[in-house]
N, C-alpha and C positions, 0 to 999 in steps of 0.2 A: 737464033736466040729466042729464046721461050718467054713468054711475057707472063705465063702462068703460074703463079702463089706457090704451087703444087707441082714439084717436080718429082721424075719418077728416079730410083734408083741409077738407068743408067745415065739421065744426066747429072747425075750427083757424082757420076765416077769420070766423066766426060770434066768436069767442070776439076774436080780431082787432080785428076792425069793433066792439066792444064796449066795448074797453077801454084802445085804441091811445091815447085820447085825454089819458086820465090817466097810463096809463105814460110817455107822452112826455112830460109836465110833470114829473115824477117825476123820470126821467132830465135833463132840464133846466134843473130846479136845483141838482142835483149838477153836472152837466159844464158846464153855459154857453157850450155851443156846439154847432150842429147837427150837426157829424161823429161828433163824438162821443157827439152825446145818440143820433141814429142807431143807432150801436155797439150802444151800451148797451140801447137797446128791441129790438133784432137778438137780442141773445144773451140778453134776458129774456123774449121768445119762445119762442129755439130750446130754453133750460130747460125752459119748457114743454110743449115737446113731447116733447124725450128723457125728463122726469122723469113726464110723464104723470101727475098726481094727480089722485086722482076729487075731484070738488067737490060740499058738499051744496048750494050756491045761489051765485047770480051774486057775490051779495057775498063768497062765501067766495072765490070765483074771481077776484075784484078786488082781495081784503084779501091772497092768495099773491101775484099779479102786484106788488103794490106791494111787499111785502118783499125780493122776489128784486129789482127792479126798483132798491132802496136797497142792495141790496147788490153787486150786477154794478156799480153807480155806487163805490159807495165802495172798493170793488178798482180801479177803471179811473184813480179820483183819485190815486190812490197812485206811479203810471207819471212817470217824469221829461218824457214828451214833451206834457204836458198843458199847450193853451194857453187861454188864456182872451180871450172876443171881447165885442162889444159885442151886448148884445140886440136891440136895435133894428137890427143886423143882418141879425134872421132874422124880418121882418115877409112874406118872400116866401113865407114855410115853409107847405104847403095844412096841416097838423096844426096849425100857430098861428095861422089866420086868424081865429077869432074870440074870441083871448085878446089883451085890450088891453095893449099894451108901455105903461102909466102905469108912473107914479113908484111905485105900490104896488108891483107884481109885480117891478117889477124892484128897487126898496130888499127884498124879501122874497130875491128870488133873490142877493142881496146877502150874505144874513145867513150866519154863520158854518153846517156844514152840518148842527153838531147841533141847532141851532134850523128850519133851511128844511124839512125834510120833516116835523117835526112844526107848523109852521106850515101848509106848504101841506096837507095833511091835514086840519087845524083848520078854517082858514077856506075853502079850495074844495074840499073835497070833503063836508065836511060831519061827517066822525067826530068824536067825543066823546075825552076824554083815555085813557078809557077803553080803547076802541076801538084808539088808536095805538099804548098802550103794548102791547097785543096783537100789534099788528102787527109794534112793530120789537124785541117782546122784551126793553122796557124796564119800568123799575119805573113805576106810577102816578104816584108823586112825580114822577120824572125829569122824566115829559112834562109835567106842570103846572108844573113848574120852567123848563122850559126855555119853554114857552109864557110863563111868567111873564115870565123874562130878553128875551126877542124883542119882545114889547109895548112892554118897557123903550126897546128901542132903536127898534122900529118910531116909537114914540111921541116920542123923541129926533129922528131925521132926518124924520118925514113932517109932526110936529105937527098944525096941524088937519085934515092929509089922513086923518089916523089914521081910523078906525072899525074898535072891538073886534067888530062885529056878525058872526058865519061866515058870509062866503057860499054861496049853494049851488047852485054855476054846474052 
């Protein structure tokens, strides 16, 4: 890991290829549509590179990526021209070929937005409450609150599709 302000191209493609995966899920549960979930991972890149932070390990560099990644989303939602499309629209997409459009992801992508990133956090990527609320700068409580409320309704529309278990795709 490069402690250097100044990275060069291929570790901007290294760091890229790394991470592109979960930033796009990130962004696509905030936006709900490929143009803009696009946008949104474009310009939490280009962050990236103008802001240039040295990172002490991959996860540090994963845990900035998703912060910035919920936040370039939650400025982009805010925009009157914001449409919203169907999931199972964007089964073409090579970054979501091997995330299953089921009734879970998309009832999660569903979910009001202060519950979707700390769910999606929880159960695919594997953080702790701990962990999230570091991430998006909230209180401990909040995130287990809100993890709390989402289960609620997870468990409400999916019924016995539920399973509280995190995956850790």
């Amino acid at each position: 890991m490069s402690n250097s302000l100044l990275r060069t191209d291929e570790e901007i493609a290294e760091i890229y290829q790394r991470h592109k995966k979960t930033v796009y899920q990130v962004c696509f549960a905030y936006m709900k549509n490929p143009a803009d979930t696009e946008d949104a991972v474009q310009d939490t890149f280009f962050k990236l590179i103008k802001a240039g932070p040295a990172f002490e390990t991959v996860e540090h560099e994963k845990a900035w990526l998703i912060r910035v990644a919920a936040n370039v989303c939650k400025n982009m939602v805010c925009h009157w021209w914001r449409k919203r499309e169907n999931i199972e629209d964007f089964c073409d997409i090579p970054c979501l070929e091997n995330i299953e459009t089921d009734d879970v992801i998309r009832t999660v992508f569903e979910l009001p937005n202060r519950y979707k990133t700390a769910v999606y956090l929880y159960y695919y990527e594997g953080y702790t409450s701990v962990e999230i609320a570091k991430l998006l700068k909230k209180p401990q409580s909040t995130i287990r609150n809100y993890l709390h409320e989402a289960r609620a309704i997870l468990r409400e529309r999916l019924g016995e599709d539920f399973d509280e278990e995190p995956q850790n795709y």
